[in-house]
PyMOL commands that place a pseudoatom at each C-alpha (Angstrom):
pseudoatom trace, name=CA, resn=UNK, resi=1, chain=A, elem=C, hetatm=0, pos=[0.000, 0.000, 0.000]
pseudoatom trace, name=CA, resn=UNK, resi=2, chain=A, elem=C, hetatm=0, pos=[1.196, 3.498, -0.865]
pseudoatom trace, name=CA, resn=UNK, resi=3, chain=A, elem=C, hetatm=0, pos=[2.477, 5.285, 2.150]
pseudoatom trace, name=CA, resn=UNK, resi=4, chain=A, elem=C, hetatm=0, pos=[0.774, 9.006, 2.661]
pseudoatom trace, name=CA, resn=UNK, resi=5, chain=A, elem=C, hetatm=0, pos=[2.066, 12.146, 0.712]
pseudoatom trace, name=CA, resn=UNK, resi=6, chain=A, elem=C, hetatm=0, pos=[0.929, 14.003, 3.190]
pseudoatom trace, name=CA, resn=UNK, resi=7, chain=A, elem=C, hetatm=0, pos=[3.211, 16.762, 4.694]
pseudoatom trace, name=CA, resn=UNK, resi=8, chain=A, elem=C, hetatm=0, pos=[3.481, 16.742, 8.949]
pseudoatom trace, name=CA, resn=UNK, resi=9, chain=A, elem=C, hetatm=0, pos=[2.672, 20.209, 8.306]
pseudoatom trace, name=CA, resn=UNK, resi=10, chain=A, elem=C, hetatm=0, pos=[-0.492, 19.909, 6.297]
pseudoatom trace, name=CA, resn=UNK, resi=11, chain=A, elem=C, hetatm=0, pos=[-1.694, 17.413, 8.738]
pseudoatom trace, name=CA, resn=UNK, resi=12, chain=A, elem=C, hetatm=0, pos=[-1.040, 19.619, 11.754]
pseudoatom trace, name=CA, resn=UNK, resi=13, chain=A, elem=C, hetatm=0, pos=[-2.608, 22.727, 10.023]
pseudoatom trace, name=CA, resn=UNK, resi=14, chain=A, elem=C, hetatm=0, pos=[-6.011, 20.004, 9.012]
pseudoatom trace, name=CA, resn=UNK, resi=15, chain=A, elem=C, hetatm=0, pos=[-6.063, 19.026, 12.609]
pseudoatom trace, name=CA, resn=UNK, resi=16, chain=A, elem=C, hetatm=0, pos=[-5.973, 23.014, 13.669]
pseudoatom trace, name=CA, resn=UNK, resi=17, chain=A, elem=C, hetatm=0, pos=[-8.855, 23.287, 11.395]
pseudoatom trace, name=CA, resn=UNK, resi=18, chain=A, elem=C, hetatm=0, pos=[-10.513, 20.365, 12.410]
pseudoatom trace, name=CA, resn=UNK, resi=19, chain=A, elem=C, hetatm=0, pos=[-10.975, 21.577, 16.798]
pseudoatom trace, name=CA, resn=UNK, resi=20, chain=A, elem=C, hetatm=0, pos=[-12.215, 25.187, 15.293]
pseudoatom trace, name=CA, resn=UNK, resi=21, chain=A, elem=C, hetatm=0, pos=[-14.522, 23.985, 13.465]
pseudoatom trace, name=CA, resn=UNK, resi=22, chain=A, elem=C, hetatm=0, pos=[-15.543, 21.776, 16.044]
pseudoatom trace, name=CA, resn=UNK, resi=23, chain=A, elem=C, hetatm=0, pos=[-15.548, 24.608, 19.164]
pseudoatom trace, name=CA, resn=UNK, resi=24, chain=A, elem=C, hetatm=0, pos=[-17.281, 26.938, 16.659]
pseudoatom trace, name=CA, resn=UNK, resi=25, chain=A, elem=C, hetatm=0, pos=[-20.180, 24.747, 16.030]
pseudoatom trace, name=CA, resn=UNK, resi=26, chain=A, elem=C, hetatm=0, pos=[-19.999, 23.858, 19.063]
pseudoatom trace, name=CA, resn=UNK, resi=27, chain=A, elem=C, hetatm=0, pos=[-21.370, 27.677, 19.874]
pseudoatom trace, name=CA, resn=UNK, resi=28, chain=A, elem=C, hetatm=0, pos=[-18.867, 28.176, 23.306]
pseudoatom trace, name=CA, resn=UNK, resi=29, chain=A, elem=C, hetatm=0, pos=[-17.110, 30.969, 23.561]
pseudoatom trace, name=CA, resn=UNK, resi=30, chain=A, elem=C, hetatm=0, pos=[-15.207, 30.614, 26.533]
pseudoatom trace, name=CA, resn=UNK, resi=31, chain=A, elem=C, hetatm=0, pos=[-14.180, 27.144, 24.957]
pseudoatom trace, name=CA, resn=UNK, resi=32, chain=A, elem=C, hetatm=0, pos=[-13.221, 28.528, 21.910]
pseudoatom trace, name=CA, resn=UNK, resi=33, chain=A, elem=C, hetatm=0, pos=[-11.122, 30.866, 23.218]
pseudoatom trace, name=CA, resn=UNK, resi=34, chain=A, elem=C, hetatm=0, pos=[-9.589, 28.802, 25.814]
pseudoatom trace, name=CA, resn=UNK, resi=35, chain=A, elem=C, hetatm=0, pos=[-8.517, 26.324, 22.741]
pseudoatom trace, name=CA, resn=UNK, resi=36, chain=A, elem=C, hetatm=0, pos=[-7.475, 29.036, 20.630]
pseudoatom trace, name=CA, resn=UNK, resi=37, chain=A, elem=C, hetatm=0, pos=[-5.120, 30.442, 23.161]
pseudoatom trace, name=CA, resn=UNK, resi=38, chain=A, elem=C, hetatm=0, pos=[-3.829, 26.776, 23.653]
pseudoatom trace, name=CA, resn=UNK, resi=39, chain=A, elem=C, hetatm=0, pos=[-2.898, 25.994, 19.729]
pseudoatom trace, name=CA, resn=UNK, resi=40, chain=A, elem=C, hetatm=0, pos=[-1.021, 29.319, 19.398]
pseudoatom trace, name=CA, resn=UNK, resi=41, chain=A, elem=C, hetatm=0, pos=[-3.815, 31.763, 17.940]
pseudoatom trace, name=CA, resn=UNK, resi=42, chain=A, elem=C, hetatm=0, pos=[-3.255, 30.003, 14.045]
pseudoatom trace, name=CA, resn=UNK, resi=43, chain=A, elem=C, hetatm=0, pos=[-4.403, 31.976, 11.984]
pseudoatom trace, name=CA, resn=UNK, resi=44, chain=A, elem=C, hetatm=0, pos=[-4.311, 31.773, 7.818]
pseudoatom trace, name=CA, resn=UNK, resi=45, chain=A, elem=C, hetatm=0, pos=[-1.196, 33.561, 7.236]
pseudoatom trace, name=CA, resn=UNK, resi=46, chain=A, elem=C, hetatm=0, pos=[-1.108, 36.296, 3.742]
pseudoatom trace, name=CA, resn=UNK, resi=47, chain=A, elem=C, hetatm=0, pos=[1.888, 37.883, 3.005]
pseudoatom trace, name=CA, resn=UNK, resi=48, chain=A, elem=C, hetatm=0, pos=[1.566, 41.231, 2.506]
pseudoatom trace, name=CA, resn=UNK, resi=49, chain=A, elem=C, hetatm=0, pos=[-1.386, 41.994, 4.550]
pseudoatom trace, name=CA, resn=UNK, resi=50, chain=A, elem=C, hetatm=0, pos=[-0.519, 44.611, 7.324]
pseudoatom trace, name=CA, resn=UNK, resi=51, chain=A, elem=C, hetatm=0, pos=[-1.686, 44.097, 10.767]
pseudoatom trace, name=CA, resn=UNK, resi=52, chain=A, elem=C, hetatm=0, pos=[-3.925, 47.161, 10.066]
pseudoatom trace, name=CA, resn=UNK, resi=53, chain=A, elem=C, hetatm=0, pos=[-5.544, 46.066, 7.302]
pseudoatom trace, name=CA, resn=UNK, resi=54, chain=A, elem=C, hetatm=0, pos=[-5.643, 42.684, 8.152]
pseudoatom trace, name=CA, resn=UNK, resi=55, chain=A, elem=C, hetatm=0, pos=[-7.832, 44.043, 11.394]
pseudoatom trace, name=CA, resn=UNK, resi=56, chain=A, elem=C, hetatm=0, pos=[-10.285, 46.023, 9.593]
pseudoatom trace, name=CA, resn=UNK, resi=57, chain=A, elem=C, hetatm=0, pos=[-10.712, 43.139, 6.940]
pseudoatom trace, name=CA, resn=UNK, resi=58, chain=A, elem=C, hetatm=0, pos=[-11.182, 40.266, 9.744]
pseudoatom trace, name=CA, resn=UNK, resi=59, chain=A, elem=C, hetatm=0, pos=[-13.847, 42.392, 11.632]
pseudoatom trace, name=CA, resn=UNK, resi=60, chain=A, elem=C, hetatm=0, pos=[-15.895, 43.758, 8.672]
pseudoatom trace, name=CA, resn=UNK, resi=61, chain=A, elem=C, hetatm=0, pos=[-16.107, 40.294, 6.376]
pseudoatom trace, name=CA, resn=UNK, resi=62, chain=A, elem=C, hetatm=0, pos=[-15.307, 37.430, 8.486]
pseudoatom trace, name=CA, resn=UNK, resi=63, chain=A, elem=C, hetatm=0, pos=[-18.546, 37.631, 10.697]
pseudoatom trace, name=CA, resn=UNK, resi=64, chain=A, elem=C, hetatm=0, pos=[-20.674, 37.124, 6.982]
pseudoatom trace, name=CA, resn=UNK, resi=65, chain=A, elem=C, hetatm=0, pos=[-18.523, 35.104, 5.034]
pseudoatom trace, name=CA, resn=UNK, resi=66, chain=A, elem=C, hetatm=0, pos=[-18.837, 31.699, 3.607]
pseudoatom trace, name=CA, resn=UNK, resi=67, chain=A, elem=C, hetatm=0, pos=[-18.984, 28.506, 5.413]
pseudoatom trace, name=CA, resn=UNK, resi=68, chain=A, elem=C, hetatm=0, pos=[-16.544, 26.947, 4.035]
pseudoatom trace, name=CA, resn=UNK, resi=69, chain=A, elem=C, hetatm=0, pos=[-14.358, 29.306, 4.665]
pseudoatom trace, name=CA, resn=UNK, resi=70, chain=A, elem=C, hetatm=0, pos=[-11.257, 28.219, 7.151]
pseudoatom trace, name=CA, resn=UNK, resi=71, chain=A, elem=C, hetatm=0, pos=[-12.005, 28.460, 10.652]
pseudoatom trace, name=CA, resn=UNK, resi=72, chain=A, elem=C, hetatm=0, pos=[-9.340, 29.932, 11.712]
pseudoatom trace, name=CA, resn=UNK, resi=73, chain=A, elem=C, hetatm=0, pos=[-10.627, 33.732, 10.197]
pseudoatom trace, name=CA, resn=UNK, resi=74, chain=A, elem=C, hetatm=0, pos=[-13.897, 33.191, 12.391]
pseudoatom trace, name=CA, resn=UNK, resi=75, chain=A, elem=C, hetatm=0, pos=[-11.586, 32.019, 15.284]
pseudoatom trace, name=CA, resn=UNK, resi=76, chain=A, elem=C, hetatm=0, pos=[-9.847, 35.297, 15.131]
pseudoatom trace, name=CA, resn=UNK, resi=77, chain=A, elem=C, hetatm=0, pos=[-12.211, 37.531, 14.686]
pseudoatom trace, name=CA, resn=UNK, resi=78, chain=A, elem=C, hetatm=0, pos=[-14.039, 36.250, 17.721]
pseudoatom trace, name=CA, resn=UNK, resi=79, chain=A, elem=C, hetatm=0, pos=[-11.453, 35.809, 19.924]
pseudoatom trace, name=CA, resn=UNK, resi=80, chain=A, elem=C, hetatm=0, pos=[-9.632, 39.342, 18.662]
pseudoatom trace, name=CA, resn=UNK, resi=81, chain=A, elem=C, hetatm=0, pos=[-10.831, 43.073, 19.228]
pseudoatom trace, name=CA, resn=UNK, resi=82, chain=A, elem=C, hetatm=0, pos=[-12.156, 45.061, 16.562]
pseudoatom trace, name=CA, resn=UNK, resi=83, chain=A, elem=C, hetatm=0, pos=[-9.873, 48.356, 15.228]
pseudoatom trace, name=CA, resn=UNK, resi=84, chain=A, elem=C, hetatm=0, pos=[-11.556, 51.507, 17.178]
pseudoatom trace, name=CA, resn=UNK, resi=85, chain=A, elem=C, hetatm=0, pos=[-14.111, 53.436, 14.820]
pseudoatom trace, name=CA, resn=UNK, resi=86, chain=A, elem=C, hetatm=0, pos=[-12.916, 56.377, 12.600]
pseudoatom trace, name=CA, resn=UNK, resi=87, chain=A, elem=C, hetatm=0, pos=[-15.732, 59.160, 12.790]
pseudoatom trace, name=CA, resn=UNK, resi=88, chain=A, elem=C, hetatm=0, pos=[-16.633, 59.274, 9.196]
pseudoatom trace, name=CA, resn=UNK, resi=89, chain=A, elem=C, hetatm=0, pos=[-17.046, 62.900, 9.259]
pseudoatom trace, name=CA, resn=UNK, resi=90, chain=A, elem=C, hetatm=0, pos=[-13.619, 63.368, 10.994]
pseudoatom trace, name=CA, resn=UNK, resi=91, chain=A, elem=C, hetatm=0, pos=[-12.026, 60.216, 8.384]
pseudoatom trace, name=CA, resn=UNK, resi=92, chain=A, elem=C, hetatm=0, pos=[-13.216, 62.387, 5.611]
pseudoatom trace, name=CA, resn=UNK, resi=93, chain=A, elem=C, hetatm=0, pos=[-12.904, 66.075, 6.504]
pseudoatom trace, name=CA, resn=UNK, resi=94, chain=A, elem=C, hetatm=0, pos=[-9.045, 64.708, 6.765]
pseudoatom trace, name=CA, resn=UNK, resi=95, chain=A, elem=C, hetatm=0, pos=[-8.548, 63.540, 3.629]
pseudoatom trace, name=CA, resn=UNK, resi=96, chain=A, elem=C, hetatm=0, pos=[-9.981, 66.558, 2.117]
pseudoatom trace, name=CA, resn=UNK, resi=97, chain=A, elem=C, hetatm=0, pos=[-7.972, 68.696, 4.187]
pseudoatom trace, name=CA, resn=UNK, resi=98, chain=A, elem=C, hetatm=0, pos=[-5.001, 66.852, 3.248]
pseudoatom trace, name=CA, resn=UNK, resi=99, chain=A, elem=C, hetatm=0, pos=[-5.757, 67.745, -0.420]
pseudoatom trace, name=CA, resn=UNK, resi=100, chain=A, elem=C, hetatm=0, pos=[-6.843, 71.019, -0.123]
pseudoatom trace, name=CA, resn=UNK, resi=101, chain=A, elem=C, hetatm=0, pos=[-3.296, 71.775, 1.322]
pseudoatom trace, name=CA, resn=UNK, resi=102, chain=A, elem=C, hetatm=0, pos=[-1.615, 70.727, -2.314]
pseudoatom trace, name=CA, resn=UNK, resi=103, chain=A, elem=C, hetatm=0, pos=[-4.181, 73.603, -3.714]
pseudoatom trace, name=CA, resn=UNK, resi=104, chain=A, elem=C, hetatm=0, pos=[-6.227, 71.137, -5.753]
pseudoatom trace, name=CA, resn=UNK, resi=105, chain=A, elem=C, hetatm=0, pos=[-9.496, 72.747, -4.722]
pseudoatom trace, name=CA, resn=UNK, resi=106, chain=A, elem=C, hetatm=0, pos=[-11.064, 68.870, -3.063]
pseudoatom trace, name=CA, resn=UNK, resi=107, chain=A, elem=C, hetatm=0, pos=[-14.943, 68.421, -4.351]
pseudoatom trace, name=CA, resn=UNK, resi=108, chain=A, elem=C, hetatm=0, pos=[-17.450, 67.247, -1.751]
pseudoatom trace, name=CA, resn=UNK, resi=109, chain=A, elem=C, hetatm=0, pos=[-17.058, 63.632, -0.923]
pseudoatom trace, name=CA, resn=UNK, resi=110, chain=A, elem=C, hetatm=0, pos=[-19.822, 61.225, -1.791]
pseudoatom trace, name=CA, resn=UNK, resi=111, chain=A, elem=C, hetatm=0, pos=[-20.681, 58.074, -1.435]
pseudoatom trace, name=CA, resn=UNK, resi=112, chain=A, elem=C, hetatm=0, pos=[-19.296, 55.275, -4.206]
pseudoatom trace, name=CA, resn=UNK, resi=113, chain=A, elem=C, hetatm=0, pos=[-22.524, 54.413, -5.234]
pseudoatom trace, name=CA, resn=UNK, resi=114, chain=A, elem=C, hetatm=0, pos=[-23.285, 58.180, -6.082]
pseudoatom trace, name=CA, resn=UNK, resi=115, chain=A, elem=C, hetatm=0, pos=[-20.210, 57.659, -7.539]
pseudoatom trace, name=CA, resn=UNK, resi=116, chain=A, elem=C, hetatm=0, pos=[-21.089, 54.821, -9.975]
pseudoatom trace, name=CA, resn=UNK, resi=117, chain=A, elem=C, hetatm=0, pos=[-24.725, 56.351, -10.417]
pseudoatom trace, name=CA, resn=UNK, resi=118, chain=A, elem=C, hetatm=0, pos=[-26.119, 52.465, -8.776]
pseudoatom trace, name=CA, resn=UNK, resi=119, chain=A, elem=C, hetatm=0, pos=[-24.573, 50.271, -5.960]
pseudoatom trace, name=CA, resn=UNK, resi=120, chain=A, elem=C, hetatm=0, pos=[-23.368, 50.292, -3.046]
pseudoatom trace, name=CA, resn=UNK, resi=121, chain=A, elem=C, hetatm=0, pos=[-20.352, 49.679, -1.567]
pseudoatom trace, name=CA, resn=UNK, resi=122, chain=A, elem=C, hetatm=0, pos=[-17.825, 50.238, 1.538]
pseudoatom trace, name=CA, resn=UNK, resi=123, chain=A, elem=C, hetatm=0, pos=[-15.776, 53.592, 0.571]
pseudoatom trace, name=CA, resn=UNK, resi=124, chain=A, elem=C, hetatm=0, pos=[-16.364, 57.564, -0.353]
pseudoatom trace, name=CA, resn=UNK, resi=125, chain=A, elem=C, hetatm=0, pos=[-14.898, 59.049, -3.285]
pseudoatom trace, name=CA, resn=UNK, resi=126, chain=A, elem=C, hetatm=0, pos=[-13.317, 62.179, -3.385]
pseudoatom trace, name=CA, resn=UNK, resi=127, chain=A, elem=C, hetatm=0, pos=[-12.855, 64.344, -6.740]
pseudoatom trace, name=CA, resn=UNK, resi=128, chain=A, elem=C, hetatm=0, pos=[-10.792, 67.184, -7.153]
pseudoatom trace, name=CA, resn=UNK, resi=129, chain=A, elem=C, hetatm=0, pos=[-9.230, 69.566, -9.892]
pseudoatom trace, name=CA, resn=UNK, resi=130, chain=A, elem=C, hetatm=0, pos=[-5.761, 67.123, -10.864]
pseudoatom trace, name=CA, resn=UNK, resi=131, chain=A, elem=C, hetatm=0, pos=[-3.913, 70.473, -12.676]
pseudoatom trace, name=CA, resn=UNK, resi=132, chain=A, elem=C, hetatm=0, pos=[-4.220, 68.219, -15.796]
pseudoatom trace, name=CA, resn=UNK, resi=133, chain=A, elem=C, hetatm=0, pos=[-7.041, 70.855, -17.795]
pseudoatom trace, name=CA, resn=UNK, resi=134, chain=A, elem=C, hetatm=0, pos=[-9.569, 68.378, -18.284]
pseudoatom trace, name=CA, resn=UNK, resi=135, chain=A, elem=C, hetatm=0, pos=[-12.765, 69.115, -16.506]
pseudoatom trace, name=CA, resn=UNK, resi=136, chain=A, elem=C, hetatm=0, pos=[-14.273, 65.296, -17.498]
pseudoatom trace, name=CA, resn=UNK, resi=137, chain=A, elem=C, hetatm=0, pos=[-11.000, 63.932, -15.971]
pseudoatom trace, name=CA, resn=UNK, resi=138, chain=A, elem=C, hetatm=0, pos=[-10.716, 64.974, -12.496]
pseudoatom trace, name=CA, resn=UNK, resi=139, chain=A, elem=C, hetatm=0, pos=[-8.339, 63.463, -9.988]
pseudoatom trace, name=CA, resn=UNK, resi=140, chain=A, elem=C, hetatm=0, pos=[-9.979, 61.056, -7.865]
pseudoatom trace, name=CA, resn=UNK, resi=141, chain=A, elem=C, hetatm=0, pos=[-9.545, 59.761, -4.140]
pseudoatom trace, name=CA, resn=UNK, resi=142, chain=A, elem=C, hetatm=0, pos=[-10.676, 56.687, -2.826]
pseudoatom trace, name=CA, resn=UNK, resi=143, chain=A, elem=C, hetatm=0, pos=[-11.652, 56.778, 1.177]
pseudoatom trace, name=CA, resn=UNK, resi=144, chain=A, elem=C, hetatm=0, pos=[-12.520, 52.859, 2.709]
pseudoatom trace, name=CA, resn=UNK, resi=145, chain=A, elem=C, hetatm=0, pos=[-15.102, 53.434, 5.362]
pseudoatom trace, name=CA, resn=UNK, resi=146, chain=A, elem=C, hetatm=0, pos=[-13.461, 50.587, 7.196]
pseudoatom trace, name=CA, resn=UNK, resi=147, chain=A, elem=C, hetatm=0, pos=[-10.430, 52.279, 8.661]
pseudoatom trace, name=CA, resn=UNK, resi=148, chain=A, elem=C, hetatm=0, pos=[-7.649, 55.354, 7.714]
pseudoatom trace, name=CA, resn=UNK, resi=149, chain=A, elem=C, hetatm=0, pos=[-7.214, 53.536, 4.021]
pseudoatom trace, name=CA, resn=UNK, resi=150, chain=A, elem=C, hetatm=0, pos=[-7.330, 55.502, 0.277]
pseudoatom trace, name=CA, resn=UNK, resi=151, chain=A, elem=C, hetatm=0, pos=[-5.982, 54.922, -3.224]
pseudoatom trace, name=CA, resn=UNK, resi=152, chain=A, elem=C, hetatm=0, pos=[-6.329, 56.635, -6.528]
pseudoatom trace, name=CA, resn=UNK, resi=153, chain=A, elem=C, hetatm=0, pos=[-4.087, 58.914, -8.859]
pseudoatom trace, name=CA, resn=UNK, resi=154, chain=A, elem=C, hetatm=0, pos=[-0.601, 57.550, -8.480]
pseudoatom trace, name=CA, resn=UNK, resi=155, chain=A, elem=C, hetatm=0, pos=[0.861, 59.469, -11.182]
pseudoatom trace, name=CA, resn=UNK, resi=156, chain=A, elem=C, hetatm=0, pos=[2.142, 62.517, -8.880]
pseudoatom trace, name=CA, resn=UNK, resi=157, chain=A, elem=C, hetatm=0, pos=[3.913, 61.225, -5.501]
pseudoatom trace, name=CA, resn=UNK, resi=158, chain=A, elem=C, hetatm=0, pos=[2.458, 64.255, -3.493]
pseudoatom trace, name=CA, resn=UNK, resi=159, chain=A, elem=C, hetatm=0, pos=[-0.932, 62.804, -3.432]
pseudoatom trace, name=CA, resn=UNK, resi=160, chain=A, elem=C, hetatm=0, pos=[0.216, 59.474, -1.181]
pseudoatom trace, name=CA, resn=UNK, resi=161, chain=A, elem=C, hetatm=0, pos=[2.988, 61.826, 0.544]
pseudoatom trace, name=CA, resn=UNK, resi=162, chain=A, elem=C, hetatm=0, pos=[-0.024, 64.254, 1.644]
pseudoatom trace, name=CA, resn=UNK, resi=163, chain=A, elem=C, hetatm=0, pos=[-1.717, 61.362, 2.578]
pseudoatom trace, name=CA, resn=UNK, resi=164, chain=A, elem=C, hetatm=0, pos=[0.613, 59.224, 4.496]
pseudoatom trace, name=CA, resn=UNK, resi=165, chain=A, elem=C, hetatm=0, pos=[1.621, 62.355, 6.379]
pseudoatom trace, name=CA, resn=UNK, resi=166, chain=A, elem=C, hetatm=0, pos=[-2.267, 63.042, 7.624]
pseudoatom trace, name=CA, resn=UNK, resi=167, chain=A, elem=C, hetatm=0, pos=[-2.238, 59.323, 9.321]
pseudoatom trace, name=CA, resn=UNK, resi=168, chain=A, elem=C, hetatm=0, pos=[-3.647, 57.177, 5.952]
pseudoatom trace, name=CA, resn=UNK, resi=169, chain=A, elem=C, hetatm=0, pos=[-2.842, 53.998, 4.562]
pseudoatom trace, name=CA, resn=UNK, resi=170, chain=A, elem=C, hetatm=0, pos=[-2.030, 54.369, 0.747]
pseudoatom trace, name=CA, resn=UNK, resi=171, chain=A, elem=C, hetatm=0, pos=[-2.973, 51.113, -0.608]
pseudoatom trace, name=CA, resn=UNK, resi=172, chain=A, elem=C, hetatm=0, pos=[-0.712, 50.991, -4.367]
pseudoatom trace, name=CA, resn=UNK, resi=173, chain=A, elem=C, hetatm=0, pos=[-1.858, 48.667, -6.754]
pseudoatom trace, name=CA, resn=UNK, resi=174, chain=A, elem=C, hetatm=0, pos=[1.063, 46.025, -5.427]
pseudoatom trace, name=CA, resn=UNK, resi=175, chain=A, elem=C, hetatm=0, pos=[-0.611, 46.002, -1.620]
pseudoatom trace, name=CA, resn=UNK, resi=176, chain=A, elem=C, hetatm=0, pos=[-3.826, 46.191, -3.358]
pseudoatom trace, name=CA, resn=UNK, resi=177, chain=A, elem=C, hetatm=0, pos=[-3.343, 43.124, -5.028]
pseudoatom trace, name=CA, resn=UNK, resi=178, chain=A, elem=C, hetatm=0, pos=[-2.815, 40.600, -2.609]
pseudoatom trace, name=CA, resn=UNK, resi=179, chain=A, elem=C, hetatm=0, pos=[-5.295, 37.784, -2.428]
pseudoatom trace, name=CA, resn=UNK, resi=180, chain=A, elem=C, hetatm=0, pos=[-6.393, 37.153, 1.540]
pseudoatom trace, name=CA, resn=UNK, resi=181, chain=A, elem=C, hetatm=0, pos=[-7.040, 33.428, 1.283]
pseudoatom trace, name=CA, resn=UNK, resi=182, chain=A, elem=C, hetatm=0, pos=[-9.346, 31.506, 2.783]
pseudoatom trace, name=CA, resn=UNK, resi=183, chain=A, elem=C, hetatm=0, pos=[-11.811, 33.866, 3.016]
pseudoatom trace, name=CA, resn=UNK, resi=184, chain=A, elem=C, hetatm=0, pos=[-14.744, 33.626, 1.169]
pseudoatom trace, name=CA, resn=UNK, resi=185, chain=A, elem=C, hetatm=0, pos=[-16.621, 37.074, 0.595]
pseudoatom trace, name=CA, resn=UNK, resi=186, chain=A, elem=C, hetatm=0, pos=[-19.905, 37.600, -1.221]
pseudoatom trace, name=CA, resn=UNK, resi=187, chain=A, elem=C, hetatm=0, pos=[-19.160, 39.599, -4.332]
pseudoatom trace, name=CA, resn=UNK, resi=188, chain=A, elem=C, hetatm=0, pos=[-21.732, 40.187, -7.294]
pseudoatom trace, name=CA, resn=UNK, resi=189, chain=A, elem=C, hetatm=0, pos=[-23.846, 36.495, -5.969]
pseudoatom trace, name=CA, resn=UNK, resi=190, chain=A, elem=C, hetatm=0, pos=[-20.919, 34.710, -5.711]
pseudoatom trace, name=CA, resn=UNK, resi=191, chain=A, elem=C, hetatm=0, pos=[-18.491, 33.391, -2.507]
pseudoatom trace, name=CA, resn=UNK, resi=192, chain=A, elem=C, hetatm=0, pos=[-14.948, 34.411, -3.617]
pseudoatom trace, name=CA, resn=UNK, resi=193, chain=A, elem=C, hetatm=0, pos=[-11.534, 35.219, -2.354]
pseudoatom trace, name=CA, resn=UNK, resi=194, chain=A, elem=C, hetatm=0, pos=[-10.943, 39.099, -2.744]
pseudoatom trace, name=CA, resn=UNK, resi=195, chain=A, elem=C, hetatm=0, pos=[-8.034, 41.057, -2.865]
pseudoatom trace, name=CA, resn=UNK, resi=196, chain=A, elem=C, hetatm=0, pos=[-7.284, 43.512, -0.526]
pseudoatom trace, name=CA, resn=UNK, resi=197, chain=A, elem=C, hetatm=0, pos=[-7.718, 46.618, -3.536]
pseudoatom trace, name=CA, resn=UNK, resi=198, chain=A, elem=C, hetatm=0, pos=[-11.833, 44.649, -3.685]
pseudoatom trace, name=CA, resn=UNK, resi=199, chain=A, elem=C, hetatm=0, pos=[-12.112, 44.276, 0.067]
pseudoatom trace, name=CA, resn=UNK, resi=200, chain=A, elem=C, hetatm=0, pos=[-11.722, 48.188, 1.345]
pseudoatom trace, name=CA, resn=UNK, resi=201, chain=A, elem=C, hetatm=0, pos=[-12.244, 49.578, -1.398]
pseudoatom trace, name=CA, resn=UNK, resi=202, chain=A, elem=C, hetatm=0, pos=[-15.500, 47.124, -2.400]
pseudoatom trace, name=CA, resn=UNK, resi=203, chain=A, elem=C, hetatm=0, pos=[-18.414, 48.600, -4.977]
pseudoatom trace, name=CA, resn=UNK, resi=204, chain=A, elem=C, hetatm=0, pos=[-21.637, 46.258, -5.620]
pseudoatom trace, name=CA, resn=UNK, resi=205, chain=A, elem=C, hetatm=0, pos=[-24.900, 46.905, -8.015]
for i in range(1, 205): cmd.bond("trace and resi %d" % i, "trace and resi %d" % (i + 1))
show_as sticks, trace
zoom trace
């Protein structure tokens, strides 16, 4: 009989997996944390995911996504404590601010399904005059509502520099790109892993 091509590590990480699962069904708290304490608090490793982001991602999707997804993203998120709240009016007066001192004359924010005319979604868009002459073309500014994140015009360094400097996360299309695995999100009627780019900065119709 063929022996098993099974790596001790895969096994280990299966049997991990395996007492979640079980203490989550099982609907204990105390139990669950008590066990995840004892194995180490696993948890589904992605590199390139900052602890930040990582925080604001587990908290926001990880209470609604799939069931299949691995236990050990419900194990964390129940047995970890949520980032504080950023006072929307406070996460975007900042970011406007932050433009307005480059002279680019900031538009009002509004909401990203204002933005796309339909939707919904988890992020506020900020427009403003780019210096490029095109009125149809403004610059744009992307503003997650789940933390101190933005992206958007990366074609003049002073727009993440501003940023950075007034406390926010630039996510560039690198970070942005990351897959978090294991994590199944509902996007557009369908469970899927997202990147981190889909995640904060996430648009549905």
């Amino acid at each position: 009989m063929a022996g098993s091509t099974d790596r001790p590590q895969d096994a280990a990480a299966r049997s991990v997996e395996a007492r979640l699962r079980a203490a989550l069904d099982g609907g204990d708290r105390d139990e669950l944390r008590a066990l995840y304490e004892q194995l180490g608090r696993p948890r589904v490793e992605v590199p390139g995911l900052a602890e930040e982001v990582r925080a604001a991602i587990v908290h926001a999707y990880v209470p609604v996504c799939a069931e299949h997804s691995d236990p050990r993203w419900r194990a964390e998120a129940l047995c970890t404590e949520p980032p504080p709240p950023v006072d929307s009016a406070e996460r975007l007066g900042r970011a406007g601010a932050a433009l307005a001192a480059l002279g680019v004359d900031p538009w009002p924010p509004m909401p990203c399904g204002l933005y796309h005319d339909a939707g919904y979604g988890n992020f506020d868009v900020i427009l403003y005059d780019n210096g490029r002459g095109d009125p149809d073309r403004p610059g744009e500014l992307f503003v997650s509502q789940l933390g101190l994140f933005v992206n958007g015009d990366d074609w003049d360094d002073r727009y993440r520099v501003a940023l950075t400097e007034a406390g926010f996360h630039w996510i560039d299309e690198r970070t942005g790109g990351v897959r978090v695995t294991g994590l199944g999100v509902r996007y557009f009627g369908e469970w899927k892993e997202l990147c981190i780019d889909l995640l904060l900065f996430q648009w549905q119709d």
